[in-house]
C-alpha positions as CSV (number, residue, x, y, z in Angstrom):
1,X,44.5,0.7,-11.6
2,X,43.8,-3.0,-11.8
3,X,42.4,-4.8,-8.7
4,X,43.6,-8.4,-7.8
5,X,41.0,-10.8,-7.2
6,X,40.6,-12.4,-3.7
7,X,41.9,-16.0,-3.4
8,X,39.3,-18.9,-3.9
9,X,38.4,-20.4,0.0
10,X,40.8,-23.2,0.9
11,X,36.6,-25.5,0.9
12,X,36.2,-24.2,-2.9
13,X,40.1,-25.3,-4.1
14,X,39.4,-28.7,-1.9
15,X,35.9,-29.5,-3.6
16,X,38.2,-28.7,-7.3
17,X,40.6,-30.9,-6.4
18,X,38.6,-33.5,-5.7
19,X,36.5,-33.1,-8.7
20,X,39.8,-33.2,-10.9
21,X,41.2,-36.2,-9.1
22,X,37.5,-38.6,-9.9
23,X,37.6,-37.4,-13.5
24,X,41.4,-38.5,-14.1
25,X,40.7,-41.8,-12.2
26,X,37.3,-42.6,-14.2
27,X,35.4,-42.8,-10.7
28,X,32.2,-41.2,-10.0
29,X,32.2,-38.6,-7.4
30,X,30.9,-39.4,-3.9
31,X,27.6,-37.6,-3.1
32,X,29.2,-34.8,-1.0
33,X,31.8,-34.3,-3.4
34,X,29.1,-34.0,-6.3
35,X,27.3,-31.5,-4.7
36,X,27.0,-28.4,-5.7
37,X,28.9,-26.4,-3.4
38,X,31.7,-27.5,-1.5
39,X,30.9,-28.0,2.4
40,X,32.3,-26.0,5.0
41,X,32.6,-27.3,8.5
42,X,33.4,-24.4,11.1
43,X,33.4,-24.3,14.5
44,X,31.4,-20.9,16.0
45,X,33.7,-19.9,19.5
46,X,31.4,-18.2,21.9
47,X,30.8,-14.4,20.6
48,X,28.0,-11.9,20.4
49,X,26.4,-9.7,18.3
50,X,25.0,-5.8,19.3
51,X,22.9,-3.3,18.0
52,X,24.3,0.2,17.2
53,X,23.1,1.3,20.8
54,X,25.1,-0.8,22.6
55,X,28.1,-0.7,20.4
56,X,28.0,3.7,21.2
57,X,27.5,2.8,25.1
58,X,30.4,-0.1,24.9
59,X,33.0,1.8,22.9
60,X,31.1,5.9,22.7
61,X,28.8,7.6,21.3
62,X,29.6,7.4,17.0
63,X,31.4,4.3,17.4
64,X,31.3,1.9,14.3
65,X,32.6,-1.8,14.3
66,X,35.7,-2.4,12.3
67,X,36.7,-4.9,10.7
68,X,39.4,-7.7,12.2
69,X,38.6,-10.5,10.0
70,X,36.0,-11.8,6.7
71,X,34.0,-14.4,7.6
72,X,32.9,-17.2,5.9
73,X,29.7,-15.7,4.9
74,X,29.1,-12.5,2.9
75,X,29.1,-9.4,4.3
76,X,29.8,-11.1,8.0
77,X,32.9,-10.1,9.9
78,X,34.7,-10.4,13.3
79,X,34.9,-7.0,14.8
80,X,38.9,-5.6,16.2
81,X,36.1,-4.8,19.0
82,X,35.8,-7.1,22.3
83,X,33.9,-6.9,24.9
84,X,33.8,-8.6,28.6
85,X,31.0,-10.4,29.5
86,X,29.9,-10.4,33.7
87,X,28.3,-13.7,34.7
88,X,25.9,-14.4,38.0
89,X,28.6,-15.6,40.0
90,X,30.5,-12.3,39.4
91,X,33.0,-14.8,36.8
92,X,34.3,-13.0,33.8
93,X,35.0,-13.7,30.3
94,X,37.1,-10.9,28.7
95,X,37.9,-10.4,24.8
96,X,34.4,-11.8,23.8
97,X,34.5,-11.0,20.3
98,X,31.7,-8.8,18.5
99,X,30.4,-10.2,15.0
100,X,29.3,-7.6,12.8
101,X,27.9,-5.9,11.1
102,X,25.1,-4.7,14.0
103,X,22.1,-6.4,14.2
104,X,18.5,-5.2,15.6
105,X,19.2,-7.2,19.0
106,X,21.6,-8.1,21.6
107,X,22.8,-11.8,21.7
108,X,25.4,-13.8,23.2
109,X,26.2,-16.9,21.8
110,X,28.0,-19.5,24.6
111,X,28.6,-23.5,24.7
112,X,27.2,-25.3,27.7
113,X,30.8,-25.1,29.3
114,X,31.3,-21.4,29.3
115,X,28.2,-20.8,30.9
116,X,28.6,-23.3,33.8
117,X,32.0,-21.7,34.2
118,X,30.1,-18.1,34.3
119,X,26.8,-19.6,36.5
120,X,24.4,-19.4,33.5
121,X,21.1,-21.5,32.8
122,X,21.2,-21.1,29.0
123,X,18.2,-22.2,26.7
124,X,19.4,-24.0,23.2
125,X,17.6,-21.5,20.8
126,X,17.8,-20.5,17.1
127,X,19.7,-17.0,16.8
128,X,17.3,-14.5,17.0
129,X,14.9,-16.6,19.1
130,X,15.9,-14.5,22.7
131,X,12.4,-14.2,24.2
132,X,12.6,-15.3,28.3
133,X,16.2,-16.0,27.7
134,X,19.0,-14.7,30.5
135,X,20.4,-11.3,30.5
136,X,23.9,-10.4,30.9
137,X,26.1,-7.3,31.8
138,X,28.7,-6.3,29.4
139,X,31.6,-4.0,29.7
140,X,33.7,-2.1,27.3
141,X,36.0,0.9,27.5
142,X,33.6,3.5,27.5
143,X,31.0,1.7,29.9
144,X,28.8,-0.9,30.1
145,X,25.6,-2.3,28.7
146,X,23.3,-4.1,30.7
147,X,21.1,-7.2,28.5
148,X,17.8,-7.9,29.6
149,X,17.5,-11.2,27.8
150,X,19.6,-13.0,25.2
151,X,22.3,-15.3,26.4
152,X,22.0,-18.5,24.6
153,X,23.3,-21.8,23.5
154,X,22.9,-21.8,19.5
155,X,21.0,-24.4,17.8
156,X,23.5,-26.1,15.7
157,X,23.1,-25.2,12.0
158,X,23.6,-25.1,8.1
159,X,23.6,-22.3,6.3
160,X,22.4,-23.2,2.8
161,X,21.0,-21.5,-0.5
162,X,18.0,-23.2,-2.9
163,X,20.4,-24.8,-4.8
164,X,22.0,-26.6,-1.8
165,X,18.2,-27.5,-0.2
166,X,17.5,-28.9,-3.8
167,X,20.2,-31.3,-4.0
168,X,19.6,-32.4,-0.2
169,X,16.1,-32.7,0.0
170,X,15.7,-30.3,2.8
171,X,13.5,-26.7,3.5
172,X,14.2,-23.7,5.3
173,X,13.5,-24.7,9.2
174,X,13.9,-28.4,8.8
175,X,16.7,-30.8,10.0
176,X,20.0,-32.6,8.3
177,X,22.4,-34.7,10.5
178,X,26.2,-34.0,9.6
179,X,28.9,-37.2,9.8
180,X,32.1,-36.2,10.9
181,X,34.9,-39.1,10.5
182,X,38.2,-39.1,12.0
183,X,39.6,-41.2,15.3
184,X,36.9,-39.3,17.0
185,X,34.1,-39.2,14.4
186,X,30.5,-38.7,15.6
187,X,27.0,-38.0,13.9
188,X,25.1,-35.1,15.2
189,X,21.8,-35.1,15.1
190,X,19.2,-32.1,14.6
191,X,21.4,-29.7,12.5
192,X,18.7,-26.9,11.7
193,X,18.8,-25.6,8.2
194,X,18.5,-22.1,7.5
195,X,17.8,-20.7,4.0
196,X,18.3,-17.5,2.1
197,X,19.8,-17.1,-1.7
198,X,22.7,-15.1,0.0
199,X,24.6,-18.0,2.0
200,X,26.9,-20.4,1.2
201,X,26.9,-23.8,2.5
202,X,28.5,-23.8,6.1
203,X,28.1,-25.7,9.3
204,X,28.5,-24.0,12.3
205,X,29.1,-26.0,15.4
206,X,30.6,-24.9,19.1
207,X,33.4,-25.4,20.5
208,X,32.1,-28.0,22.9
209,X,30.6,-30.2,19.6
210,X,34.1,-29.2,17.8
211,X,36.5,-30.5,20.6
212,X,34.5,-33.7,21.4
213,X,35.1,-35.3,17.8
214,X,38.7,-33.5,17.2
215,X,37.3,-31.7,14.2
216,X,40.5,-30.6,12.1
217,X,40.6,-28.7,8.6
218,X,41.0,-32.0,7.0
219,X,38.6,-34.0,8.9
220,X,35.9,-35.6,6.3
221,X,32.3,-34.3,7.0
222,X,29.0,-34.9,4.9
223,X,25.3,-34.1,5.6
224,X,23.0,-36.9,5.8
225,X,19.2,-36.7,5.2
């Protein structure tokens, strides 16, 4: 039985596009749209991600993650599974999606206003990078989990492979800025690469960054040096 192939990502058909349009018009292509992967801008709503522990003591003992939606990168997903996080002042946040697949540690990843809302002091941090950070208490349907550290405000980043580093100049751990235009367009500063052959090349911003410049799917990005 024959398998159809997935549909191309609406950044991959953009970046063709683009490169179509330049070679019918004899124009050289700008330096984001000759690179050598297409850009993706997305904006990261507040989520978290569990180990296989917490999943059983969220949802029962056995419990795996399914799958609600693909990501952007490989292998990543947005689990059907949500969980309710309990803040300091006793504030809630229900349906806080679970990322999968499971990780080896317990994060939460908020913007600065969800955790004034819930009455958290939250560090800026790479993922991963939970040592000394606030814990949390999360509920599910079977029970709850109690964190002893990892609520955090993520580091804004890029997700590239060597081939993308090579073109922009950069190394795993180092900084790019990233333009956005648009009515509202801003230049953030300190966007932390991060490495591996495996990724493709995506920006992940929060919701906070995303609403103040009105990023929309059309809205024209580029990485600066």
């Amino acid at each position: 039985m024959a398998v159809a192939a997935s549909a191309p990502h609406r950044a991959v058909v953009e970046h063709l596009v683009r490169q179509a349009v330049y070679s019918r018009l004899g124009k050289p292509l700008p330096r984001t749209a000759s690179a050598p992967n297409p850009l993706v801008v997305n904006i990261s709503a507040r989520h978290c991600h569990l180990t296989p522990e917490a999943v059983e003591a969220l949802f029962g003992k056995g419990h795996k993650l399914t799958v609600h939606k693909w990501l952007y990168q490989e292998g990543q997903f947005a689990a059907k599974e949500t969980v309710t996080l309990i803040g300091p002042r006793s504030r809630v946040i229900s349906n806080l999606r679970i990322l999968g697949p499971c990780r080896n540690l317990n994060q939460v990843e908020l913007a600065y206003t969800d955790a004034i809302a819930l009455g958290f002091e939250i560090p800026l941090r790479a993922s991963g990078n939970i040592k000394g950070t606030p814990g949390g208490m999360l509920m599910g349907p079977n029970g709850f989990f109690e964190m002893r550290e990892g609520v955090i405000r993520a580091l804004r980043h890029v997700h590239m492979n060597p081939t993308d580093t090579e073109f922009y100049g950069v190394k795993h751990g180092e900084n790019l800025k990233l333009r956005i235009g648009g009515d509202c367009g801003i230049i953030l500063d300190k966007m932390l690469c991060r490495v591996d052959p495996s990724f493709k090349l995506e920006v992940h911003i929060d919701t906070d960054e995303g609403n103040a410049c009105n990023l929309q799917p059309d809205t024209p990005c580029e990485l600066l040096k």
